[in-house]
C-alpha positions in Angstrom: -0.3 -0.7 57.5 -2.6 -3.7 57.1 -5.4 -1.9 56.0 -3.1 -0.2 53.0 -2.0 -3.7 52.0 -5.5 -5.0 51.8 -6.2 -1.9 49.6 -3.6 -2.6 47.7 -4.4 -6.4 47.1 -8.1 -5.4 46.7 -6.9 -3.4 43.6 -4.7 -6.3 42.2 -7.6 -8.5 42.5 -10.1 -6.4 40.6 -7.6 -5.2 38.1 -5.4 -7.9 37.2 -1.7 -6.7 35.7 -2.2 -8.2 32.5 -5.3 -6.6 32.3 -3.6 -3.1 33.3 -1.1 -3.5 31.1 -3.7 -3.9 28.0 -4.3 -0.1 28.1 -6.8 0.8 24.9 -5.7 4.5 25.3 -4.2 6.0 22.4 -3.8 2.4 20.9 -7.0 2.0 18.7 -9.3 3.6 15.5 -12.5 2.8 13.9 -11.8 1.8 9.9 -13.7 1.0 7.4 -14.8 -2.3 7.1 -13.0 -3.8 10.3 -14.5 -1.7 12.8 -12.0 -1.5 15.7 -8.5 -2.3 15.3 -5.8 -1.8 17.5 -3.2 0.6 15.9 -0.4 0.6 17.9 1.6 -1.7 20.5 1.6 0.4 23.0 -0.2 4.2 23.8 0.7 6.4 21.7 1.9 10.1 22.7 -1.6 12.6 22.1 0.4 14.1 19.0 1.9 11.0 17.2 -1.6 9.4 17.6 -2.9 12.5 16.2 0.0 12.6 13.6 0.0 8.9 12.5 -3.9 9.6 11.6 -2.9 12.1 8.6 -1.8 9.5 6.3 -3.1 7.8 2.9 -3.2 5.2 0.9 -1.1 5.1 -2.2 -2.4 2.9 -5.2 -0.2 2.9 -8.3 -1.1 0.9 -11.5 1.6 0.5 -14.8 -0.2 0.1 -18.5 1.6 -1.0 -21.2 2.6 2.3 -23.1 -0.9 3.5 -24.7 -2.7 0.6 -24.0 -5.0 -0.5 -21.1 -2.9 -3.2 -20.8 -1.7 -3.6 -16.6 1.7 -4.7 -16.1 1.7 -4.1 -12.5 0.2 -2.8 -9.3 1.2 -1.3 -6.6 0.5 0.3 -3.2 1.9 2.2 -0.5 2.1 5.1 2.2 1.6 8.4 1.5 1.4 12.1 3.5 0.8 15.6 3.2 3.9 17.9 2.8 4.1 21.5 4.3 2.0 22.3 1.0 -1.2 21.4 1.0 -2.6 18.9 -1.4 1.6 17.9 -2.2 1.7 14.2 -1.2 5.4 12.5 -0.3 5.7 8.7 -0.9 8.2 6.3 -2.3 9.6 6.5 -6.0 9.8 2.6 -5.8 6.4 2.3 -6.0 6.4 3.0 -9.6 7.7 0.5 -12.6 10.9 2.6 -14.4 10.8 2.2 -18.4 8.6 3.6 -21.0 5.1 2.8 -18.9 1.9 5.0 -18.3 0.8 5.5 -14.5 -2.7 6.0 -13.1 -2.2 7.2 -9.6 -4.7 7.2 -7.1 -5.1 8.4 -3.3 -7.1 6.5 -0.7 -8.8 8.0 3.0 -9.5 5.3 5.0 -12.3 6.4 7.3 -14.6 4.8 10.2 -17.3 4.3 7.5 -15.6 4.3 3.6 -12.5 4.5 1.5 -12.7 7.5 -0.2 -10.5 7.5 -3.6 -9.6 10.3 -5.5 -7.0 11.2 -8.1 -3.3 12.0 -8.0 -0.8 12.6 -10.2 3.1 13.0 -10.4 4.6 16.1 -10.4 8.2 15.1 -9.2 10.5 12.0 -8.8 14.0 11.5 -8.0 16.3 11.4 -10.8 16.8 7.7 -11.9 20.7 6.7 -11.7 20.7 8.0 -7.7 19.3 7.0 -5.0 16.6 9.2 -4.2 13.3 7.6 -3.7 10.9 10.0 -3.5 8.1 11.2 -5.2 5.5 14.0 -5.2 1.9 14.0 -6.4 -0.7 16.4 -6.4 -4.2 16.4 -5.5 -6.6 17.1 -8.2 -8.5 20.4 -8.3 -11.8 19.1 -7.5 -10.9 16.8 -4.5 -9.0 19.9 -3.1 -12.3 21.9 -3.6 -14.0 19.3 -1.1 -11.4 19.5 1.1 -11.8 22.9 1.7 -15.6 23.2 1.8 -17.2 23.7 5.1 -18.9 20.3 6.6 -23.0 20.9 6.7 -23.2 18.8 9.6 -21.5 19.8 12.6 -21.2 16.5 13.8 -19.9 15.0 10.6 -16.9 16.2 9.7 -15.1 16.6 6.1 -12.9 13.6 5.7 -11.4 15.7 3.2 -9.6 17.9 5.1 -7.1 15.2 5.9 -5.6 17.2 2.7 -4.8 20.1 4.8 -3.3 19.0 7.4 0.5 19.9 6.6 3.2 18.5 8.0 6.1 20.0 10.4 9.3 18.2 9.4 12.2 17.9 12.3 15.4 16.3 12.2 16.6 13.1 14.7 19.7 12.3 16.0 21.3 8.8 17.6 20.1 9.6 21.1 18.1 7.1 22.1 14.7 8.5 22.0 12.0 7.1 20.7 10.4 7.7 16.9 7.5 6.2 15.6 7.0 4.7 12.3 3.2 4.6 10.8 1.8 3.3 7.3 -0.7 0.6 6.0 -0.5 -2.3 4.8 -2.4 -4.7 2.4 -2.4 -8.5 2.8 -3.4 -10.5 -0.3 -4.8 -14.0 0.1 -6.0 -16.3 -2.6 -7.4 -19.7 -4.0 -7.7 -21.8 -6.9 -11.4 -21.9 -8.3 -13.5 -24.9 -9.5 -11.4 -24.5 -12.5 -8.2 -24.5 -11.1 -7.6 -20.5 -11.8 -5.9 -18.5 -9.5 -8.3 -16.4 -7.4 -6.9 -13.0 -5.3 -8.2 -11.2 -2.7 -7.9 -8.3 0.1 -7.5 -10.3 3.4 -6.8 -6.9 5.5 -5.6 -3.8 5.1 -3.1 -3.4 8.0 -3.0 0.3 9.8 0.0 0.8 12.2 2.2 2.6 14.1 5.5 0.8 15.4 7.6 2.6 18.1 11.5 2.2 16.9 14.9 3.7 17.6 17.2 5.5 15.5 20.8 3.3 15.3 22.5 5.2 13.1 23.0 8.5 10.6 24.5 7.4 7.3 26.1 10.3 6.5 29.5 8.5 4.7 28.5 6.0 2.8 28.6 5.2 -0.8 24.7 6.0 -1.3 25.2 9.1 0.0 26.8 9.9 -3.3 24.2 9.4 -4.8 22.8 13.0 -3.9 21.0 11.8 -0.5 22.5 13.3 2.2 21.3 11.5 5.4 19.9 8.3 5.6 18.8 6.8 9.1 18.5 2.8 10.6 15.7 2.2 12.5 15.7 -0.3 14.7 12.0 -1.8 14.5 9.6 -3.3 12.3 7.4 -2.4 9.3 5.0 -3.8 7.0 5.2 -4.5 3.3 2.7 -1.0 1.8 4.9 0.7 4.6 6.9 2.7 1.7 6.0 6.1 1.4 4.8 6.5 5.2 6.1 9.2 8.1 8.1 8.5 10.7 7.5 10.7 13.6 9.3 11.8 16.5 7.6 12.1 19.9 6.3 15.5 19.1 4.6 14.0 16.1 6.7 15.9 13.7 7.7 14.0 10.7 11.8 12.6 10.8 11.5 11.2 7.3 9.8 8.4 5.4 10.2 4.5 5.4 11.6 3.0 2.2 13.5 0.0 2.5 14.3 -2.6 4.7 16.7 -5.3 5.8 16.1 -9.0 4.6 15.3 -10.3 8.0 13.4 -7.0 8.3 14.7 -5.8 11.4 16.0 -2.6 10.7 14.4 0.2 8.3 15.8 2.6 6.3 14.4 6.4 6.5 15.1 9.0 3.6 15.5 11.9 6.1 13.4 15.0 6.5 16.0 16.9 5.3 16.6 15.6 1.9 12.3 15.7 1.7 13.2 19.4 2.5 15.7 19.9 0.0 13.9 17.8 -2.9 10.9 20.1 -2.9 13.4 22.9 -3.1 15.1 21.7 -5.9 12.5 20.9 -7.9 10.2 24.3 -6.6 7.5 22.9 -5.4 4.9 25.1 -3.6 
């Protein structure tokens, strides 16, 4: 018995319990510029890690109608649908009224952003509440993300465009989901002139394990030709719009696109409306 408790405090000794509990498995990535960044606050299931890595970055900017004239920018979360090349993100993301769009898609990987053009082929209908969109990868991006990588040991960042998703639906039961997107943060200064100067501070990548408290079902919104909504109970980032949220199994629940004022509850436009607006509107 004594020598089992010496064991045992030989072990606490050389691995402290704060130090246990600051497990790296599962919990970090390598991204372009930052190097390594923890992802996640705690491990992640093997399939939501592998799940919360197929996501984008989804940059929107509004021109004056014919002009080059930028009104506003925005970004967001973006994934690949069952189709491949169809990405889901948030309809919020772009400015309603008689605008022009350029839409553009982001890969962050361990060594570069790759961009790469989008455009629109769906949105939900103004006057309801369905924010979603649906934008296509252009023809020549999908040509790289098909192509074969020439070095075995370096493969196509591209093919991120391929990995579908499998959508599932959640109930109130207590288990948990997981919701994943990036996030920029914006700093800035005033110059030697006393002009306002912005810049990237970070670009935020993570996954924040949450709950599911309820299935709106009955409310108003659902009126509006949404049929489920659910609350999270959790956090997310600002840029969050547009991302997955993923059950344990790493299959995709819905997408993030609002939020409470004090931000502690999110709001997740289900699966199976996602479902049903690509039916609608025949996407394939």
């Amino acid at each position: 018995m004594l020598q089992k408790t010496t064991l045992l405090l030989l072990c606490v000794l050389l691995n402290p319990p704060n130090l246990l509990a600051q497990d790296l498995r599962n919990r970090t990535e390598v991204m372009y510029p930052l190097g390594t960044v923890i992802i996640a606050k705690e491990p992640l299931p093997n399939r939501v890690y592998r799940s919360q890595k197929d996501k984008i970055i989804v940059s929107v900017t509004c021109f004056e109608k014919g002009t080059t004239n930028i009104v506003t920018s925005s970004s967001g979360t973006g994934f690949v649908s069952e189709v491949p090349g169809l990405i889901v993100s948030a309809r919020h993301l772009i400015k309603d009224g008689d605008y022009d769009h350029v839409f553009t898609g982001i890969i962050v990987t361990e060594k570069e952003w790759i961009r790469f053009p989008i455009s629109l082929v769906a949105k939900g209908e103004p006057g309801k509440y369905k924010d979603i969109m649906v934008l296509r990868v252009d023809p020549i991006t999908m040509e790289l993300a098909w192509a074969e990588s020439i070095d075995v040991f370096d493969t196509n960042p591209y093919r991120l465009l391929l990995r579908t998703s499998e959508f599932a639906d959640a109930k109130v039961d207590g288990k948990k989901v997981y919701i994943s997107g990036f996030s920029s943060t914006v700093g800035g200064y005033f110059d030697e002139n006393n002009q306002d100067v912005s810049f990237l501070m970070d670009l935020i990548n993570f996954t924040f394990p949450a709950e599911v408290t309820a299935s709106i079902t009955n409310m108003p919104v659902n009126k509006t030709g949404t049929k489920k909504i659910f609350r999270l109970l959790d956090s997310a980032e600002p840029g969050f719009s547009g991302g997955k949220v993923m059950n344990e199994d790493g299959k995709v629940i819905g997408m993030t696109v609002a939020a409470t004022t004090a931000n502690n509850f999110i709001y997740v436009f289900s699966s199976q409306d996602i479902k049903q607006f690509f039916k609608n509107n025949r996407l394939k």
